[in-house]
C-alpha positions in Angstrom: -22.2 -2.7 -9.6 -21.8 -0.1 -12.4 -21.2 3.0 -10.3 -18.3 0.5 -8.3 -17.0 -0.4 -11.6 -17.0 3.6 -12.8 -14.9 4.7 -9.6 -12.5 1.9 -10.3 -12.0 2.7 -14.0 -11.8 6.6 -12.4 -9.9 5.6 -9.6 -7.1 4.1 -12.0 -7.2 7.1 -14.2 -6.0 9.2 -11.2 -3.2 7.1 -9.9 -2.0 6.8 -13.5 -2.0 10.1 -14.6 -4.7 9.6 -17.5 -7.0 12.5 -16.3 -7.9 13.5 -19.7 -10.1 9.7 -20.0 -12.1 10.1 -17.4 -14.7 7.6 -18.1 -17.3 10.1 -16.4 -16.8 11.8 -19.4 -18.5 8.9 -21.6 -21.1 8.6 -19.1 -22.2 12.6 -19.4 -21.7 12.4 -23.5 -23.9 9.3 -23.7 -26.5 11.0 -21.5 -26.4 13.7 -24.0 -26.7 11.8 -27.4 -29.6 9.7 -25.4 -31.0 13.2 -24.9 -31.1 14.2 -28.2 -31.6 11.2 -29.9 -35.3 11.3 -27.9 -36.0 15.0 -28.7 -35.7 14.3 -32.1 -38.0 11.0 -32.1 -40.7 13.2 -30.1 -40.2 16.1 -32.4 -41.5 13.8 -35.8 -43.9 12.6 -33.9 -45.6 15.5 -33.3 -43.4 18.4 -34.0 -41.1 20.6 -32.0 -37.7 22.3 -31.9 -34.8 20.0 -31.9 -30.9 21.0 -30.9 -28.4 19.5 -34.1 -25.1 17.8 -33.3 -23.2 21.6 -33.8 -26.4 23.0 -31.1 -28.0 24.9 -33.8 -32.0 24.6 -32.8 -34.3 23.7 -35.4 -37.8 23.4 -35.9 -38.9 19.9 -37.2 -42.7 19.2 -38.9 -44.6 16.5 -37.2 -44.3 13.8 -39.7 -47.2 13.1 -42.2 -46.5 10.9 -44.4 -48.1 7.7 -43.9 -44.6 5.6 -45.2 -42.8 7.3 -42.8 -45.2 7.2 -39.9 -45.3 3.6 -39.9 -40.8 3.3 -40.1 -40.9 5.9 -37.4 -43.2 3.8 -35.0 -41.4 0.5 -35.4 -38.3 2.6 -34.3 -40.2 4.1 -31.6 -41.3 0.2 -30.6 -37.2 -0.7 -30.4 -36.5 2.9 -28.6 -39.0 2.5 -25.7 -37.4 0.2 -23.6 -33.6 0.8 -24.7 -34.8 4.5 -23.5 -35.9 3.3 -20.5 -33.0 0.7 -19.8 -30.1 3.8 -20.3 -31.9 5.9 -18.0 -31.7 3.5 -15.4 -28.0 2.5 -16.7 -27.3 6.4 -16.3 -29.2 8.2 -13.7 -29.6 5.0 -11.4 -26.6 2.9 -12.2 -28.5 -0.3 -12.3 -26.3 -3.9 -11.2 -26.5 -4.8 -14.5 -23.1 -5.6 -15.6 -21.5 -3.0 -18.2 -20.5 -5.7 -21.1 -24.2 -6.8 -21.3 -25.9 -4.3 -21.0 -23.5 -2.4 -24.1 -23.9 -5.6 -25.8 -27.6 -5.8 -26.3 -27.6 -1.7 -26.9 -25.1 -2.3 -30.0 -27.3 -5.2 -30.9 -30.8 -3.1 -30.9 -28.6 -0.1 -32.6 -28.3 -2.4 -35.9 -31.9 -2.3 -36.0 -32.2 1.5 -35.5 -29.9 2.2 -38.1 -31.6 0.1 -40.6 -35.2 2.1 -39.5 -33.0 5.0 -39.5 -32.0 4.5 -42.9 -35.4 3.5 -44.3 -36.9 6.8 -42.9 -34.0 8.5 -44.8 -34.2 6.9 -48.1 -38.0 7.3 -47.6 -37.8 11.1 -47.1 -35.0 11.5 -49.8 -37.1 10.2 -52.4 -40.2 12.0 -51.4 -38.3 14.8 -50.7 -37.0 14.7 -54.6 -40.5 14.4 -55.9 -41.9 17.1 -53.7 -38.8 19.3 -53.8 -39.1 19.5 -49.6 -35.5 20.0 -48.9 -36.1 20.7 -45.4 -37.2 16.7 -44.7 -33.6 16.0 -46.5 -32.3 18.1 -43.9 -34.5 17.1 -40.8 -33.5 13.4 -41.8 -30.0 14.1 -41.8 -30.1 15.6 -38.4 -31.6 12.6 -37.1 -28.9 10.2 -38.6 -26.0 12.4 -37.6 -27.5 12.5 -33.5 -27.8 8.6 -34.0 -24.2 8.3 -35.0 -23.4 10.3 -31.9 -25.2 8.2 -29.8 -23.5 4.9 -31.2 -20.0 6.5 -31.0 -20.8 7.2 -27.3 -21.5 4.2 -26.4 -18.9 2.0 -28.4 -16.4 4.0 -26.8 -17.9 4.1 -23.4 -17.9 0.1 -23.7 -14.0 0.6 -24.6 -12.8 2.0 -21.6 -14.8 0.2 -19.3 -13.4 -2.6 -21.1 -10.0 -2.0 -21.3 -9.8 -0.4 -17.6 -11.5 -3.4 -16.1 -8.5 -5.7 -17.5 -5.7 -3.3 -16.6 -7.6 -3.5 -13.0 -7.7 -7.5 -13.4 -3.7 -7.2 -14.1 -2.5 -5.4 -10.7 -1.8 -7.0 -7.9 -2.5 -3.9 -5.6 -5.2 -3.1 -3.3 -7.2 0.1 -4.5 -9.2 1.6 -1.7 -11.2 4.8 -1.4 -12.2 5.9 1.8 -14.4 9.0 2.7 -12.7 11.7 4.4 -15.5 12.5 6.9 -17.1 9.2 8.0 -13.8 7.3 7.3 -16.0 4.6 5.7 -14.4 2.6 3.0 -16.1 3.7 -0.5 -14.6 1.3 -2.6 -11.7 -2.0 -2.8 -11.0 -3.7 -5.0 -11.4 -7.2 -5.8 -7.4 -8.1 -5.1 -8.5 -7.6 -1.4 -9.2 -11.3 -1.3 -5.9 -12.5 -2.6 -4.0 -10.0 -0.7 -6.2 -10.3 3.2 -8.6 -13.2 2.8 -11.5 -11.1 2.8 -13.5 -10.3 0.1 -15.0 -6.8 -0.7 -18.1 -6.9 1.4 -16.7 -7.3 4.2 -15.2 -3.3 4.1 -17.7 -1.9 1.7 -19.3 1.0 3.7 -17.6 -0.2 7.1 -15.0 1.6 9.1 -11.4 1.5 7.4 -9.7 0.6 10.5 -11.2 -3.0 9.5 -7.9 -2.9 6.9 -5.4 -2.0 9.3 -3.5 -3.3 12.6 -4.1 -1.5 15.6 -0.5 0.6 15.2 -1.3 1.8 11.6 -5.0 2.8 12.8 -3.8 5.5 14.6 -1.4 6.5 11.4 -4.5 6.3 9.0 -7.0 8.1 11.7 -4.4 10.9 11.6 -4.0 11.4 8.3 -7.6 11.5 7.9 -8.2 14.1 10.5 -5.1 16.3 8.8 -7.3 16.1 5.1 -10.7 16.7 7.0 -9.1 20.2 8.6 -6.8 21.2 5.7 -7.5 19.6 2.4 -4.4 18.3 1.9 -2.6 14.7 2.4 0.6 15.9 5.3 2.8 13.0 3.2 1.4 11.1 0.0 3.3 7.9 0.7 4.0 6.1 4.1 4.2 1.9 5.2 1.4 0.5 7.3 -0.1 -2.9 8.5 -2.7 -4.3 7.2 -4.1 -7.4 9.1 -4.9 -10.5 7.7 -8.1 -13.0 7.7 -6.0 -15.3 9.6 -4.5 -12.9 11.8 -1.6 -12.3 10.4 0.0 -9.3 9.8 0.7 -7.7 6.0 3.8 -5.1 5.9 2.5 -2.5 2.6 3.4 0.3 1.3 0.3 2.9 0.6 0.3 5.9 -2.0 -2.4 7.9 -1.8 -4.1 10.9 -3.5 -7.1 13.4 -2.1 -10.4 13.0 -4.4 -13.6 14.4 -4.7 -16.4 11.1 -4.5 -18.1 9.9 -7.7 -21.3 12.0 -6.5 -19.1 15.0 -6.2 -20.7 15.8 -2.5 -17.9 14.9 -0.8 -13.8 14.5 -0.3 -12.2 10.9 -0.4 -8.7 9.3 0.0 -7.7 6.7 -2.6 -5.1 4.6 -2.4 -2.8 1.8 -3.8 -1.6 -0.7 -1.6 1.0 -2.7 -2.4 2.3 -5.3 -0.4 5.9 -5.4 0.6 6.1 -8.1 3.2 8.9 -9.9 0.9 10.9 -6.9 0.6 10.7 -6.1 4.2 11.5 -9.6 5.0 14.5 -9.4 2.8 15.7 -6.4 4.0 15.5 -7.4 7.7 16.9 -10.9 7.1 20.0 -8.0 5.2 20.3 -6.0 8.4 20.8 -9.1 10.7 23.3 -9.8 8.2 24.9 -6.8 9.0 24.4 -6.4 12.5 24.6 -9.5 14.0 27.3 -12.2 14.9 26.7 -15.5 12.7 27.9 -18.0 15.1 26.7 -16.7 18.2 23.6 -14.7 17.6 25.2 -12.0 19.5 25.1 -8.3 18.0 28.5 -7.2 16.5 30.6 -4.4 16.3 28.6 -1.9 14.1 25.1 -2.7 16.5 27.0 -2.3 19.5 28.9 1.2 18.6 25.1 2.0 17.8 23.8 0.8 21.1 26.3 2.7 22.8 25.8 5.8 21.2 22.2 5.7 21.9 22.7 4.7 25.6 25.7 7.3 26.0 23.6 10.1 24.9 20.8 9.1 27.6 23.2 9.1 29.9 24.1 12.4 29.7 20.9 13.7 29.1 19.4 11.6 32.7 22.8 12.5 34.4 23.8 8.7 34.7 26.9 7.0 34.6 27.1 3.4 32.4 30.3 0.8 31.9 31.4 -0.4 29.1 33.7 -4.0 30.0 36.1 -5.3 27.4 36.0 -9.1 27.9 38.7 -11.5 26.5 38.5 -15.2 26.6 41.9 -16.8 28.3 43.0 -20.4 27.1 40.8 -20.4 23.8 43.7 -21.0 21.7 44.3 -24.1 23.5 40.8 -25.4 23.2 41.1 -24.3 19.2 44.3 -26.4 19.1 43.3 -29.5 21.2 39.9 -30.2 20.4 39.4 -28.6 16.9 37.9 -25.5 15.6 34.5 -27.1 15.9 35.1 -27.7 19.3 35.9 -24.2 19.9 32.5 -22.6 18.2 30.3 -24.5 20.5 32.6 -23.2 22.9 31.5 -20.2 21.8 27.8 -20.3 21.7 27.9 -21.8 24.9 29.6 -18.6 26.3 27.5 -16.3 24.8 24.5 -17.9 26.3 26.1 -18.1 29.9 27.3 -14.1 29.3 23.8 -13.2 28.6 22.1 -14.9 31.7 24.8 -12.9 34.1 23.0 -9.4 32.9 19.8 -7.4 33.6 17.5 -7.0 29.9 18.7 -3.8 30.4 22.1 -4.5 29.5 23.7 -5.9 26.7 26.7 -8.2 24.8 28.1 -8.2 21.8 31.0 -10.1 19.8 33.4 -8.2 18.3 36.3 -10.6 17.1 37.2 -14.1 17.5 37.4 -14.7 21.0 36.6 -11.1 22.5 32.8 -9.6 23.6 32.1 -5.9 24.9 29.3 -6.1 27.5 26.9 -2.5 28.0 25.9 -1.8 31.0 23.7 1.3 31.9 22.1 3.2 34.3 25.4 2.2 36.9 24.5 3.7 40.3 28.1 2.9 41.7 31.3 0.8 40.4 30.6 -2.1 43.4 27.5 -2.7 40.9 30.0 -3.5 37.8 32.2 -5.5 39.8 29.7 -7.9 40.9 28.8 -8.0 37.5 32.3 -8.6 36.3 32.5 -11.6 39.4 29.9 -13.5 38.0 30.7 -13.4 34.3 34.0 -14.9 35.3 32.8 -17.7 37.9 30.1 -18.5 35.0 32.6 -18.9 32.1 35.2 -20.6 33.6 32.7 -23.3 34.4 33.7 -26.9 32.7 31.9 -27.2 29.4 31.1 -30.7 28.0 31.1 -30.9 24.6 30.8 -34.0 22.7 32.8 -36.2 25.6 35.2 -32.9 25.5 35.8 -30.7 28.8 36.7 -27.7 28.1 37.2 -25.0 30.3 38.6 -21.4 29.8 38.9 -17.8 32.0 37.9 -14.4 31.4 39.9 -11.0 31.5 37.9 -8.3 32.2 39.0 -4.9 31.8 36.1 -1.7 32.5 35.4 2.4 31.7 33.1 4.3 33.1 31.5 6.9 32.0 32.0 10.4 32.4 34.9 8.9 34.7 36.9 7.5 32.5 36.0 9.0 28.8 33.1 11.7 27.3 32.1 9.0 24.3 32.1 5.4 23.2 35.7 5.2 21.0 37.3 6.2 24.4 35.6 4.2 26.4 36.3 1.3 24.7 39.8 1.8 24.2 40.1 2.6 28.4 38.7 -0.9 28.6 40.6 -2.8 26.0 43.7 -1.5 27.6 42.6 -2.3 31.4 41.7 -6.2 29.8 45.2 -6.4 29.0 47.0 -5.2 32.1 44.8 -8.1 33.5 46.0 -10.3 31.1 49.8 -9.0 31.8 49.1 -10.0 35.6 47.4 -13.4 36.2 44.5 -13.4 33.9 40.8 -14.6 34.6 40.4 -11.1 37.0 39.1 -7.5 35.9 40.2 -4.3 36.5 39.0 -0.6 35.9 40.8 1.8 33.8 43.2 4.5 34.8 
């Protein structure tokens, strides 16, 4: 639809800045020439005041002459119905598509300029016999409002043109969405490539349709905050859109407070651009950085974070957790007997038997080679860690089969507690690291809390 296509080409005029093209602009100057351009025709038909090109008003004769009676009804006879079809084009915005429609009115234009032309060398030369300079005049009014029109509408056809391919170039989703009725106004026609839908299945529907249930809420909010105050609270944030296959889309959405192309009422648009890859990437990144290649576990930096975060509820719930320092005894031998291999799966396999010895509240991280810190929070009293502790070591030091190979090490467990034993994570862990190696000083495969 035309009006569809006019918010798109103003749509894209918005987001990039180009407010001084506004194509409604075209549409209100080609309105005008029309305007004019049939005011004149009337007026030498059967007299009347006409407005020039500068808006000087002039009174025009009702033409007599039998010559250019006859040119001024053929033109009439091509005017009719192009009159008729640009009224609809403007005031109704007809499904016609632009190109066409432009097409055939350039087409019937080369015949009213040759009319046009005829009347004028018509009246010239009568005017020249007859000395009526006024006809001269009159005639040149008339071709000067006919140029108007044709410039209007060549340039009209331009834009729409060339803002039709710069839409057919972006990737991006462009949405409008009405501020009151949160109905979607207008998407564009990349919505199929980016959700699997194409744009009659949001056109006029809720916008929620776009949007998975956590990002509703997001967009319902920001909705409300423009309906009570005008104004957009943040002009960029990340939703998620959901897909035709019920997958979910990670985008980023930039958006901008409109008025509608009616002018009767306040819209959002927006350009959506999806960022699923980048997200990907950048999660794929922070396991990088935050996880334990061999065994999955989290590392150093994500437990010093998940220790922070669980210190500072414990002091603001009044609760005591444990932090355990836990160091493998004999790996070195299984490193040196059975091969380096051999001593990863050894490895895994203890990270796996470490996890299924704590609550989903707690957690365990690798934090060198053979060594693992183990969170545990919300400790009611220390006979809680300690059975803890006694299961971690009866688990690990289980015989593990690996390829043929048994292998088989211990566990030294050293333990802090806090607020008993230190007011933050760097002492904590150091009250356990040194309790893990008094163990390790008397007998190994034991635990023992700090001092």
């Amino acid at each position: 639809m035309l009006s569809q296509k006019i918010a798109k080409s103003t749509f894209i005029l918005r987001f990039y800045r180009h407010r001084d093209a506004n194509i409604g602009d075209g549409i209100d100057e080609l309105r005008h020439a029309v305007g004019l351009f049939d005011e004149t025709l009337s007026a030498f038909s059967y007299g009347g005041i006409v407005t020039s090109a500068s808006g000087k008003k002039l009174h025009i004769r009702k033409l007599s002459d039998e010559g250019a009676a006859d040119i001024l009804f053929k033109a009439k006879l091509i005017w009719q119905p192009l009159h008729d079809q640009l009224n609809d084009f403007i005031e109704n915005r007809s499904e016609q598509e632009t190109s066409l429609l432009l097409e055939a009115l350039v087409k019937e234009n080369v015949k009213l300029l040759g009319l046009m032309n005829e009347l004028t060398n018509h009246l010239e030369n009568k005017a020249k016999s007859r000395t009526h300079i006024l006809q001269g005049l009159q005639t040149f009014v008339v071709v000067m409002i006919f140029f108007s029109f044709i410039f209007a509408t060549l340039r009209l056809y331009r834009r729409e043109n060339y803002y039709n391919r710069l839409m057919e170039k972006t990737a991006d989703l462009i949405i409008g969405v009405d501020v009151e009725t949160a109905l979607t106004t207008f998407v564009s026609a990349s919505v199929f490539e980016m959700l699997g839908y194409g744009e009659q299945h949001y056109i006029k529907k809720p916008v929620s349709l776009l949007f998975a249930n956590e990002s509703k809420a997001v967009f319902s909010e920001i909705l409300e905050t423009v309906d009570k105050t005008g104004r957009l609270s943040a002009e960029r944030c990340e939703v998620q859109l959901r897909k035709s296959d019920g997958s979910i889309l990670t985008a980023d959405i930039i958006m901008q407070v409109a008025t509608s192309e009616d002018g009767k009422s306040r819209e959002i648009s927006a350009d959506i651009r999806d960022i699923s890859e980048r997200k990907a990437t950048e999660n794929a990144l922070m396991e990088l950085a935050h996880k334990d290649s061999l065994t999955q576990l989290p590392n150093r930096v994500l437990f010093y974070e998940m220790a922070e975060h669980a210190l500072q509820k414990a002091k603001r719930y009044k609760q005591s957790l444990a932090i355990l320092f836990i160091d493998l005894d004999g790996f070195k031998s299984v490193n040196d007997n059975f091969g380096h291999d051999i001593g990863d799966e050894v490895l895994i396999t203890t990270a796996t038997k470490l996890k299924a010895c704590l609550r989903e509240s707690d957690n365990v991280s690798r934090v060198g080679g053979d060594e693992f810190l183990v969170l545990l929070e919300d400790v009611k009293k220390s006979d809680d860690v300690i059975h803890v502790a006694k299961e971690i070591i009866r688990s690990v030091s289980e015989i593990i089969e690996i390829n043929n190979y048994s292998c088989q090490v211990g566990v030294s467990i050293g333990v802090a507690l806090y607020p008993t034993h230190a007011l933050n994570v760097e002492g904590l862990v150091k009250k356990a690291d040194e309790a893990m190696y008094k163990v390790k000083g008397k007998g190994k495969n034991s635990v023992r809390f700090a001092q």
